[in-house]
N, C-alpha and C positions, 0 to 999 in steps of 0.2 A: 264448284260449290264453295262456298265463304267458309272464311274458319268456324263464324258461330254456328251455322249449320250442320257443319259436320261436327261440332261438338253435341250441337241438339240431338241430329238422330242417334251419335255413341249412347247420351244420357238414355233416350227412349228403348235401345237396344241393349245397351250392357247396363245400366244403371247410375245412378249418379256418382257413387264411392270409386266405379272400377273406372269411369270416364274420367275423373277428376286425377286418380293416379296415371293414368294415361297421359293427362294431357301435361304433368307434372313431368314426367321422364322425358318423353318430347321436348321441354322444353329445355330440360337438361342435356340433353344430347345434342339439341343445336347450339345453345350460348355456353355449354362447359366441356362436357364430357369427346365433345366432335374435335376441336382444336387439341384438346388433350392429349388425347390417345389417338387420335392421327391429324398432326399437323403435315404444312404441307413444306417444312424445313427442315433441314439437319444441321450438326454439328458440326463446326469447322474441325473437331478431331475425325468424327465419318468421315466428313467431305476427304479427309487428307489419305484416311485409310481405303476408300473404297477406291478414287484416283490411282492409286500407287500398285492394286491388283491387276499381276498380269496373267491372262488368260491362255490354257495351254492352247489353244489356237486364234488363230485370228479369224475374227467375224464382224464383219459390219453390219449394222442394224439400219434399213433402209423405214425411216419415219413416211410415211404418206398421210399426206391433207389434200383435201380435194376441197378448194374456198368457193366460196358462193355470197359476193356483196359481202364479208364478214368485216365487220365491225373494225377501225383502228385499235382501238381498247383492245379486244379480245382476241387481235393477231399478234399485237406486242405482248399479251401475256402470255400465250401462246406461243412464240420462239423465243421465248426469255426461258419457259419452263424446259425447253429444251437443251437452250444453250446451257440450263441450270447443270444438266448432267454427270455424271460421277464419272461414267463411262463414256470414253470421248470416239469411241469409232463405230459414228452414227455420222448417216447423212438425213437432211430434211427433204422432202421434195413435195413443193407446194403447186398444185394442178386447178389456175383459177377458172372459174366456169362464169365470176361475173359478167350478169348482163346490164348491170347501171356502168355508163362511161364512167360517169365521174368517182364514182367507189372504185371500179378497178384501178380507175389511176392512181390513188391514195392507195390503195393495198401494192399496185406494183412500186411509188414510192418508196413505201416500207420495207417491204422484203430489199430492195437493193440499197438499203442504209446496212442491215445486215451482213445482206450480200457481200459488201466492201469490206467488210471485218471478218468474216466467216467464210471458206470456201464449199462449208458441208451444205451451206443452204442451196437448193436448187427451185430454180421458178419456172415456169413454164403457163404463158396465158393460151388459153385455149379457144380457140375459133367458136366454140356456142354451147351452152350449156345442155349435156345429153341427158342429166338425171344423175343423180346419187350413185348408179352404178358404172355407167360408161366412165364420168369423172374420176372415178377411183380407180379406175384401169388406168388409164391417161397417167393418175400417176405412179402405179406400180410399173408402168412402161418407164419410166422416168430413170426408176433406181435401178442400183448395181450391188445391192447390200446380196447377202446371203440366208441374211431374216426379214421376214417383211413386218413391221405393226401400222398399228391402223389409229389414229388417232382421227378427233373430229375438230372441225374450224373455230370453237368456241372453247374447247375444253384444257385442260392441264395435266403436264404428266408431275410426281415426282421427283426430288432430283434424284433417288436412286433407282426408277423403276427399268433403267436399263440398266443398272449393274444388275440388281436380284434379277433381272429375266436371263442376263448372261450366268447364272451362280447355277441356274436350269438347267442351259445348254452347254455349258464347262463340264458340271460334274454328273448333271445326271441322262444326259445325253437328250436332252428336250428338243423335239422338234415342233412341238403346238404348245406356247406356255401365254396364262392367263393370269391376272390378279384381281385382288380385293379392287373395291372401287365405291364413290364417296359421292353424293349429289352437294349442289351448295348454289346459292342466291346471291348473288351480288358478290359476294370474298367468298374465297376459299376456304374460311373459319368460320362462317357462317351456315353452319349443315345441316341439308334436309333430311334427310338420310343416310346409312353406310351400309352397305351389301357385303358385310362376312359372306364369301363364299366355301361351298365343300370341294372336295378336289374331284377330280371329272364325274359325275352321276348319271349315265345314260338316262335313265327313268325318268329322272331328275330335269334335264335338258328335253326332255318331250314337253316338257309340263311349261317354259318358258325358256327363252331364251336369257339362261342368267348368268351365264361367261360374259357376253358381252364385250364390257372395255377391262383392261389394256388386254388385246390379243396380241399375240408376235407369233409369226409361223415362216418356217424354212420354204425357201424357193423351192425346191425339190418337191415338198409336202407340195405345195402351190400350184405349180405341173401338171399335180395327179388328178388335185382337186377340181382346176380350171378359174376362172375367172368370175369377178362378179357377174349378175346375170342379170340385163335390163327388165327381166320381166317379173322376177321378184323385188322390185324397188319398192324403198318400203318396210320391206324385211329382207332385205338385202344381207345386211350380216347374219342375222341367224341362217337364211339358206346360205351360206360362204362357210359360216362354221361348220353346221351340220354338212358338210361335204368335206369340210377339213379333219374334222372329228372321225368319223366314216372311216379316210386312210392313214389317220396319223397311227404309228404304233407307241409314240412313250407323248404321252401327255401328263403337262406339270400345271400346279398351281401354288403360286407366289400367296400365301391367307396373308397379305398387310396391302394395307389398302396405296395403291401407287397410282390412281388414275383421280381424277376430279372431275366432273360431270356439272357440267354449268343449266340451273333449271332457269327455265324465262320462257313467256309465253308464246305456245305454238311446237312448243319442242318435244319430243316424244318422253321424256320425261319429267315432263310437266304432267301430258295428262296423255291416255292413249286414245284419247276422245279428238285430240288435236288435229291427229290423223287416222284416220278409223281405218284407211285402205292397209295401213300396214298388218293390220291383225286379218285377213285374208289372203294376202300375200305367206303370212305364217303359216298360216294353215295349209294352204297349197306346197310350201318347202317341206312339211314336217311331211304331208302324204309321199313326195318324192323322198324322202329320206328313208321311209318305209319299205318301197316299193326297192329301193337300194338294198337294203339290208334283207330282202325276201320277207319280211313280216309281213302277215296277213291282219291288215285293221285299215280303219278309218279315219279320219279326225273332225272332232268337232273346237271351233270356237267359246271359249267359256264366255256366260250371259255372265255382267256383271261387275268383269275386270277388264283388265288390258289384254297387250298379246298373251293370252294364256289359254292353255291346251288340255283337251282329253282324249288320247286316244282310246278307241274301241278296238282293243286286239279281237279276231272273232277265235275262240277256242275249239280243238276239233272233237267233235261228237263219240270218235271210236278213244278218247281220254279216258283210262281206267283209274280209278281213283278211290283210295283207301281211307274213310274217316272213322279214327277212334276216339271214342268217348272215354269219361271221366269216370261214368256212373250207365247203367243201363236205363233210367230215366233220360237221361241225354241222347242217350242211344234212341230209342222210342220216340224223342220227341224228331229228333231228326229222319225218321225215316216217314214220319206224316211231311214233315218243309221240304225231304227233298225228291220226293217220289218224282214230281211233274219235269225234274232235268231230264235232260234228253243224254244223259252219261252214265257211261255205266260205275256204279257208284257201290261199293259195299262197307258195311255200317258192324263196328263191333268195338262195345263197351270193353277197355282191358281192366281188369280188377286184380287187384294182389301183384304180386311180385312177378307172376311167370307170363311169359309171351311166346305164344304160339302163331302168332300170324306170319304167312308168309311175305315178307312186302315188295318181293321181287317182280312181284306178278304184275302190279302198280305203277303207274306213271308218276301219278301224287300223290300224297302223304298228307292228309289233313290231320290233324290234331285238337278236340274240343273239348274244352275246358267246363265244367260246373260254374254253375251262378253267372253265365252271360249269354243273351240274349240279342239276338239283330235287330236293330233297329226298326228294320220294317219286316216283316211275316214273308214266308215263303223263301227258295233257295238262291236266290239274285243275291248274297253272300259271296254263296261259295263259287258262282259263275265270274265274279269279279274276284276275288283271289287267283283261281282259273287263270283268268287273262292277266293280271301281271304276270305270270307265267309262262306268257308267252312267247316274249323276247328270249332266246336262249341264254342272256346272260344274268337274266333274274332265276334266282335261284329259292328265293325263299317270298312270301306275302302274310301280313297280316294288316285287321282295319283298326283304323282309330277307336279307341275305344270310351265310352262317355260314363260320367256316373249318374248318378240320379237327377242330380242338380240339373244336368243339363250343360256341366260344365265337361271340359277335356279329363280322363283319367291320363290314359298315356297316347304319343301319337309319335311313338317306338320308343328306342331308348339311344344314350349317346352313352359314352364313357369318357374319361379323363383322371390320369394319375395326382392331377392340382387339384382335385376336388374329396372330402373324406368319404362322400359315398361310392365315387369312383363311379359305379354306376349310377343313373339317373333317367327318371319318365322321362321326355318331352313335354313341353309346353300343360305340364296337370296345372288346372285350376285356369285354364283360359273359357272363356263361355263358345259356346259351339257356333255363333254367329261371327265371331271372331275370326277371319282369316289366318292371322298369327303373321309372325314376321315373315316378310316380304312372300306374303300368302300363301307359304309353305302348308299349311292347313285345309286350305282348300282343294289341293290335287295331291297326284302320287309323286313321293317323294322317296329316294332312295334313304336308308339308316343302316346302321350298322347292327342294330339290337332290335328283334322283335318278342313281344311277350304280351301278357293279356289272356285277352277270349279264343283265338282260332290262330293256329299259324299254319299252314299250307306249304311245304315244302316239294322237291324232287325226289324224284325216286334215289338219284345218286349222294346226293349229301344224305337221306335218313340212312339209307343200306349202309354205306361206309360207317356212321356215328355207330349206325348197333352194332356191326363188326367187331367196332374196335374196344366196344364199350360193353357189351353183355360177358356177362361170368364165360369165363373160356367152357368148353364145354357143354353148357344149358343153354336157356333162352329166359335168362334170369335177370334183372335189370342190377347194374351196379348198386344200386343205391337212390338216387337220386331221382328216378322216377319219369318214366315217358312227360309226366303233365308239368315236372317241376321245372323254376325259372331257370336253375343249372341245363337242363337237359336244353332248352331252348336255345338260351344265350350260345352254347355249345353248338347248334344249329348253324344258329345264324355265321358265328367266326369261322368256324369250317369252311361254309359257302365260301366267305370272303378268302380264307386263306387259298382252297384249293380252286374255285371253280368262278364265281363270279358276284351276284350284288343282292341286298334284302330288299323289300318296297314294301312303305304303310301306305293304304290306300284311305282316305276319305269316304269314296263312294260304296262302304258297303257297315257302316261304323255299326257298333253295338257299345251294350249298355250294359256294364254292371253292376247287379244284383242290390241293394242296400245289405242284403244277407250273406254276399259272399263271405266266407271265410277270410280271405286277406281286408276288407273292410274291420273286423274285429280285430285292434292292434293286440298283439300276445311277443313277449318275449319268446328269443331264439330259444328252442334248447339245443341240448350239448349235441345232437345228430345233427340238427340244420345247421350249427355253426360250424363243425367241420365238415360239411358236405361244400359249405361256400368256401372255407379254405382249401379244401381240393380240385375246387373249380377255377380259384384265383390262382392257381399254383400251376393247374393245367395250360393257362393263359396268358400266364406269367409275361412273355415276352409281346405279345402284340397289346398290351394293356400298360405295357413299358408306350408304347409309341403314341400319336395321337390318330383320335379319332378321324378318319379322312373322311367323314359325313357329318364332321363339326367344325371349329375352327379358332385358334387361340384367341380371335379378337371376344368370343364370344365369353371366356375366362373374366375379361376385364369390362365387359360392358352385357352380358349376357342377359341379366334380369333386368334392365331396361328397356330390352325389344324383347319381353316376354317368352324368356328360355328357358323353360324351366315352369318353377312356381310363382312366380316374382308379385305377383297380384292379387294371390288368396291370402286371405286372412287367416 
């Protein structure tokens, strides 16, 4: 599709105002804000400081490219970005699959002009081209390193992105470590895009393959894993990662962007239209990755995008599940929407201070709020809360929530100590047609913070919070209230600190209210504001760290790719 085109349908979709600041930021992030805040150079004082770091062990980093006919231009900049390097105990090993004579002989040229200067570059022309995966074996056979990364024939590393991958496996004992990464047209300062990514998100990784580049992963991890597999070619790396992810135990991520992704046409990040085999090929990995991890689901291919995923966790029927309400109106309405579940499900308004439910009894914990409304009638809500659920290491769910407009209210929430509200919605004020960056908006996405209309928790995180948290003695709430955003946020960080991961879901959003009460802005009083100062007090220290379902680049470019509110008026 042409640029004007896709401006046309933004106009006919979002409007002409949000289209036009759309197309404004784009174009600030490719011609300023891209080369800015991530060039693809350093410092001759870096350069001298990163060099001169000695690591308490030694590790070689085995680089594999697996060539195909690749371009002169794009193999010199290609082992130039290497020899660029900070960290010098890396070897290259180039595994060519060309089938034009005349390109392999220019590409083998090349490499042995290198070669003669360099002893870490290693060549190897290979008898016939077997596909993307055999290739990439051929040259993991090659190396002798003790970490393998995986770079591609057209692309650019970094000069430091083997020092920070080594800063992983030094100090924090990384054996699967990933980074930010950068698309770009013609130069390297010419950017289409930049993919801040979160640090590992299972959920998250269902929904797309967004690790991607730079991977590096220990031989050992490698072993367990196995090798590429010809018959997901294609999707070759995401089934490689989703099997390295599987066994890895300490998984890192580098958030500054150290890889460069060259777009030109035909290439899977041009478009996923280019090669359409690959987004079946995903879908078939993600089901074996399922059937790995014993999860009961399906998966479908998303209409509309690229490689992108939903799975269908199927939920089990003997699930008991506890939903309180706000008000006994809520309670009442809920027991018309959810009569036809086939769960065994019980419904009770909590009012006042005292709580008498047992919640032991309970698998789930649903929690529902006044003044919000699912989007579409009936309990297919609460079935998809349900199945995030499913995965044992989702611990908590709630869904996107919309306001009247039509636009995003929240679609979780993130935190950060650089920012004055510390907390903060997700993407309020994007319109609901809107995918949101890098189409976080349209699937399940792991966060750190949920709050809104419905949050759905485990039985083990709510048991533990009331334990710890109702008046010694009674069944009396602290203060702060089953429905309030303290008791929530509390929710979610628990999950995260003790047991596992939050998920907002897309597919089940709701709407709130014109009338709710938090619509009507009113000044704190003196109870709500020390109830927040006892919540910020209680969290004191993971509210010191960063958000690992955000990421710092997002601090300095964040309301550009629409983080936040960046586009309301």
């Amino acid at each position: 599709m042409s640029t004007i085109a896709k401006i046309g349908r933004f106009c006919r979709e979002y409007g002409i105002g949000y289209t036009m600041r759309k197309v404004y930021y784009r174009g600030l992030i490719k011609y300023y804000l891209g080369k800015k805040y991530c060039p693809i150079t350093i410092s001759e004082e870096e350069k001298t400081q990163q060099s001169s770091w000695i690591p308490d062990r030694t590790v070689k980093i085995s680089i594999v490219v697996p060539l195909y006919n690749t371009k002169e231009q794009f193999l010199r900049q290609l082992i130039s970005s290497v020899e660029a390097q900070t960290y010098s105990d890396w070897e290259l090993c180039l595994a060519d699959a060309s089938d034009d004579p005349e390109m392999a002989e220019v590409i083998r040229k090349i490499v042995g002009e290198y070669q003669a200067k360099d002893e870490r570059i290693r060549y190897r022309k290979l008898e016939s081209n077997e596909g993307i995966s055999e290739n990439t074996n051929h040259g993991i056979e090659m190396s002798t390193g003790d970490f393998i990364a995986l770079l591609d024939h057209d692309d650019l590393l970094h000069p430091s992105a083997l020092y920070d991958v080594m800063q992983e496996i030094n100090y924090h004992q990384g054996e699967f470590i990933y980074t930010d990464e950068l698309s770009f047209d013609e130069t390297a300062d010419k950017v289409q895009n930049i993919h801040f990514k979160p640090d590992f998100s299972s959920e998250s990784f269902r929904s797309n393959n967004y690790i991607c580049h730079f991977s590096v992963f220990s031989r050992r991890l490698l072993e367990k894993a196995g090798m590429f597999r010809k018959e997901f070619d294609g999707s070759q790396d995401y089934d490689m990662l989703l099997r390295l992810t599987d066994e890895a135990d300490n998984i890192c991520h580098v958030p500054k962007v150290r890889y460069y992704w060259r777009v030109h046409a035909g290439s899977v990040a041009s478009s996923a239209a280019a090669k359409p085999y690959t987004i079946e090929a995903g879908r078939r990995a993600l089901e074996e990755h399922l059937k790995r991890k014993g999860i009961s689901g399906t998966v479908e291919a998303a209409e509309g995008y690229g490689p992108f995923y939903r799975v269908h966790y199927e939920v089990a029927q003997k699930c008991k599940i506890l939903v309180m309400t706000e008000s006994e109106d809520t309670a009442q309405r809920l027991q018309r929407e959810l009569e036809d579940l086939p769960y065994q499900i019980e419904i009770y308004p909590v009012i006042g201070p005292r709580f008498e439910i047992d919640e032991k009894r309970f698998d789930i914990i649903v929690l529902v709020r006044d003044g919000y409304f699912p989007q579409k009638p009936g309990g297919a809500w609460l079935t998809e809360l349900l199945s995030c659920l499913v995965p044992k290491e989702n611990m908590a769910a709630a869904p996107v929530v919309y306001d009247k407009r039509g636009r995003i209210d929240h679609a979780g929430y993130s935190y950060s100590a650089e920012r004055v509200e510390n907390i903060f919605p997700l993407y309020r004020g994007i319109p609901a047609k809107d995918p949101g960056y890098m189409y976080r908006l349209a699937f399940r996405q792991n966060v750190s913070l949920l709050g809104g209309a419905v949050l759905a928790v485990r039985k083990e995180v709510y048991c533990d919070w009331v334990e710890e948290n109702l008046q010694v003695g009674t069944r009396k709430w602290n203060g702060w209230g089953a429905f309030s955003d303290q008791t929530w946020f509390s929710l979610c960080l628990k999950a995260k600190k003790r047991w596992g991961e939050c998920v907002c879901t897309p597919y089940a959003p709701f709407i709130k209210s014109e009338y709710h009460k938090s619509s009507r802005k009113k000044k704190k009083t003196a109870e709500q504001k020390e109830h927040w100062r006892s919540f910020f007090a209680m969290w004191d220290r993971m509210f010191k760290k960063r958000d690992p379902h955000g990421n710092p680049g997002m601090e300095k470019m964040g309301k550009y790719y629409f983080w936040g509110n960046p586009l309301q008026k």
